[in-house]
N, C-alpha and C positions, 0 to 999 in steps of 0.2 A: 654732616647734619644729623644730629639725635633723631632717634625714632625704635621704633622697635623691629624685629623679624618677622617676615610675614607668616614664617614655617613654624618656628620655637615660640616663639611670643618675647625671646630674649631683648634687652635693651642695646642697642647700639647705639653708642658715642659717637667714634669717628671712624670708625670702619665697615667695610659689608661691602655687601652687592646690590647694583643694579641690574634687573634682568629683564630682557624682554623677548616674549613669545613670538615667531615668528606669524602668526596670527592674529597677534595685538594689532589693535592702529593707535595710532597718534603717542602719549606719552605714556600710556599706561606699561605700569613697570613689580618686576616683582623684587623686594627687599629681603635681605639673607643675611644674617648672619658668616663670618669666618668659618663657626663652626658646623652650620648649614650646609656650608657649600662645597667645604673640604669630605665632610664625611657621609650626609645622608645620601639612599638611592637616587638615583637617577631615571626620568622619564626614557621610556626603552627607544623612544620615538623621537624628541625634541631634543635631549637631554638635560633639562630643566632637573632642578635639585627638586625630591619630593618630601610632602612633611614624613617623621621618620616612623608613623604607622601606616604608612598606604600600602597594600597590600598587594593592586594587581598592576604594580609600575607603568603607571600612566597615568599622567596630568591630567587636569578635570578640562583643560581648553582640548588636546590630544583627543580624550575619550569622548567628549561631546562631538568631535568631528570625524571618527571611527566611521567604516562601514560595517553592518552587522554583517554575521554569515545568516543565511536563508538556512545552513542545513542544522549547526546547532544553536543558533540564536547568540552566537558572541562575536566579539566587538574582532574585526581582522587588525592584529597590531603589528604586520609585514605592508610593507609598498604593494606588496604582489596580490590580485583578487584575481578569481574566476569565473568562469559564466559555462555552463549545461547546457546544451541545446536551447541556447539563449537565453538561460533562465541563469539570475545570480544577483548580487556578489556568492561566491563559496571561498571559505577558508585553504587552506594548503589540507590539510586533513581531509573535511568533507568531498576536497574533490576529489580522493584517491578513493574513496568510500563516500559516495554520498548517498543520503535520505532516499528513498526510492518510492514511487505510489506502490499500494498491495495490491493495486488491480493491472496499473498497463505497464507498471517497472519501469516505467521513465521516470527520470530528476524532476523533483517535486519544485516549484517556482515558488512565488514568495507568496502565494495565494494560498494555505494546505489547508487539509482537514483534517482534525486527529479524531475518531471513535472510543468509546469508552473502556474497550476494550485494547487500544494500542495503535489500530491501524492506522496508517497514514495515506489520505487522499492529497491524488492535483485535485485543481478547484475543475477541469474537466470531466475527471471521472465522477465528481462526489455529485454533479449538477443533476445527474439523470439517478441516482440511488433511489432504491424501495426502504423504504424506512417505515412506513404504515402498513401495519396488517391489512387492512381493508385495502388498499390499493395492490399487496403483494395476493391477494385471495384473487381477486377480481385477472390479472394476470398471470396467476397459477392455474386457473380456471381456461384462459384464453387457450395455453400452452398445451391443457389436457383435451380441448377441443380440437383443436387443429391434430392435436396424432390421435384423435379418431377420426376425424375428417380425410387427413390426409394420406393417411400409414393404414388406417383402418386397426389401430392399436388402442383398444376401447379397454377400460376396468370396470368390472363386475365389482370387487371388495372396496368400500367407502377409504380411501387415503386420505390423511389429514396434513394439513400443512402447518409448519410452526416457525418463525424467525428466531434464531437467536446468534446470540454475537457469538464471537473467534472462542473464546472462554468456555461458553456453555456447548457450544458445538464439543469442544474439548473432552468435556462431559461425555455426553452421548456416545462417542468413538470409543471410548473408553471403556465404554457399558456392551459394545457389541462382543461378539465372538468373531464372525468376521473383520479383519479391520479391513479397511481401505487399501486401496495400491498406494494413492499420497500421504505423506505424512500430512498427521494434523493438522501443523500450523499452513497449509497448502490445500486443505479440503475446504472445498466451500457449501457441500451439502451430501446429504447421505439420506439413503431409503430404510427405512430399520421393520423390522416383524416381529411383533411380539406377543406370539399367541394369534388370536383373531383379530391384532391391533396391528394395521400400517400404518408408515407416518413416513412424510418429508422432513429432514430437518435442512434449511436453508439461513447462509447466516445474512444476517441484516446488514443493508449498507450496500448490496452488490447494483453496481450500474444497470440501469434497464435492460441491455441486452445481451452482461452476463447473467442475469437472473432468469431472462427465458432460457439460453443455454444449458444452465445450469440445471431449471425445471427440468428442463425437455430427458436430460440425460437418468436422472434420476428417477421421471416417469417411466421411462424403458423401463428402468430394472423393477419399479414397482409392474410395469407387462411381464417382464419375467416373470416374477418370483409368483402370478399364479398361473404364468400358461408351459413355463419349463421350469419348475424348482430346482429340480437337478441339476438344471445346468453348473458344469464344476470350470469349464474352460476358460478359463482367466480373459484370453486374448477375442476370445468371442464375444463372452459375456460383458466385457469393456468395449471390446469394437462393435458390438451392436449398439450397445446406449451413445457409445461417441458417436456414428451414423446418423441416429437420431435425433441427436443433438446439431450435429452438421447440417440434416436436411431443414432441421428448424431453421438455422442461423440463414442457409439457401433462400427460404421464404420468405425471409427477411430482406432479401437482400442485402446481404454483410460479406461481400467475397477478404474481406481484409481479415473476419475472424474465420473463416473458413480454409485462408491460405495459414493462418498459424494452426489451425487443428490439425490439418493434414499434415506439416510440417516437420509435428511432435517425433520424438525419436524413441518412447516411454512405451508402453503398451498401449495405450488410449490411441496414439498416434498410428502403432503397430496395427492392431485391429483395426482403426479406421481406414488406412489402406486396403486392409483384405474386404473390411464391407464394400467399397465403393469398388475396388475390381470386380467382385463377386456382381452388383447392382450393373456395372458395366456390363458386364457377360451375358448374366441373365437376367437383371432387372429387380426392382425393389425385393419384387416376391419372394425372389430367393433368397436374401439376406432376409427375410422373416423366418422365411420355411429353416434356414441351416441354422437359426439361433432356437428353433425349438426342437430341431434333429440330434442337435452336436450334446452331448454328456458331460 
């Protein structure tokens, strides 16, 4: 029967193919050409003949029937998919490496968040984020009362608080003398001095109660730097503010981030050990009194 290719647009007389998709119903069929069928690619999946510009070897019925991957948003073109602690499809790649949240490092689900700066939320972490100055003020506020209420760790110099993303934090590290124990792209806020100017710098985005955490610790060292400047000991002047940060998260009631802080194997984690035996022994006071003794 005359007609033409469905692929080529060439005219067929009395030869060609009839083909049909395993996805087709009823009579629907695809017409090809000898020349079609002998020599263009082939669907990687059905093996249907493709027209001879398609580029990523899969039929349009195949690819519309594809499961995407959650980690880099493409089509899985094996039989074989994956699932994350329940979360998926993920490709064979993604799951040897896959996408991670920047806050609790678990496999991101098909819910995410991306920030303007890069980072990648689960829709859990991202649900409690400070994103608004005024509500991060009002909470950085909360965080400086309770360690004078509770620690009796009060500031005399005016601190200023400022959010910004992974990028602009970048910045500021960069501008200190000091750097950090974490690198960078791992720091989520920093106390800086400059001249008769303190300042928080806290990045945007961080879940409600890593951002008191985070307050809390970086308040210490804003107590440091006017009641022990000197202080030079790394593992003190870390394990005091991580203490700090511990006893906030306590208050909280959050034993789950209090089991990963003491856990740590880093210095933060180091020091927080010696503060909390020291507190054992002899009680908060002394983990004040030996962070403005030690040099």
């Amino acid at each position: 029967m005359p007609g033409h290719c469905n692929l080529c647009g060439r005219h067929i007389s009395d030869s060609g193919y009839f083909l049909h998709h395993p996805r087709w119903c009823g009579d629907r069929s695809l017409r090809v050409c000898v020349q079609c069928y002998r020599h263009n690619p082939r669907c990687q999946l059905c093996g249907m003949p493709l027209p001879g510009n398609a580029i990523d070897g899969l039929c349009p019925t195949c690819r519309q029937h594809l499961l995407i991957c959650i980690g880099c948003s493409l089509p899985i073109t094996t039989r074989r998919y994956f699932t994350i602690n329940g979360a998926g499809p993920y490709c064979e790649r993604c799951r040897q490496q896959p996408p991670i949240c920047d806050v609790c490092g678990g496999a991101l689900g098909e819910k995410r968040w991306q920030l303007s700066d890069g980072r990648l939320f689960c829709d859990a972490c991202y649900l409690t984020t400070i994103n608004d100055p005024s509500d991060a003020a009002d909470l950085y506020q909360q965080v400086r009362t309770w360690l004078a209420d509770k620690l009796g760790l009060s500031l005399n110099v005016p601190t200023s608080l400022t959010l910004v993303d992974r990028n602009q934090l970048a910045h500021v590290l960069a501008e200190q003398s000091d750097q950090p124990v974490d690198p960078p792209d791992r720091t989520l806020g920093i106390y800086t001095r400059r001249g008769v100017k303190r300042g928080i710098y806290l990045q945007t985005g961080l879940p409600r109660a890593l951002f008191r955490q985070v307050t809390a610790h970086e308040l210490a060292h804003a107590w440091q730097g006017e009641n022990c400047p000197l202080l030079q000991n790394a593992l003190v002047r870390e394990g005091f503010a991580e203490w700090v940060a511990y006893k906030c998260m306590q208050d909280q009631g959050d034993p789950a981030q209090q089991h990963l802080m003491a856990q740590r194997s880093d210095i933060y984690g180091q020091g927080l050990r010696w503060a909390l035996n020291l507190e054992l022994k002899h009680g908060a006071q002394a983990v004040i009194a030996a962070c403005r003794q030690t040099n």
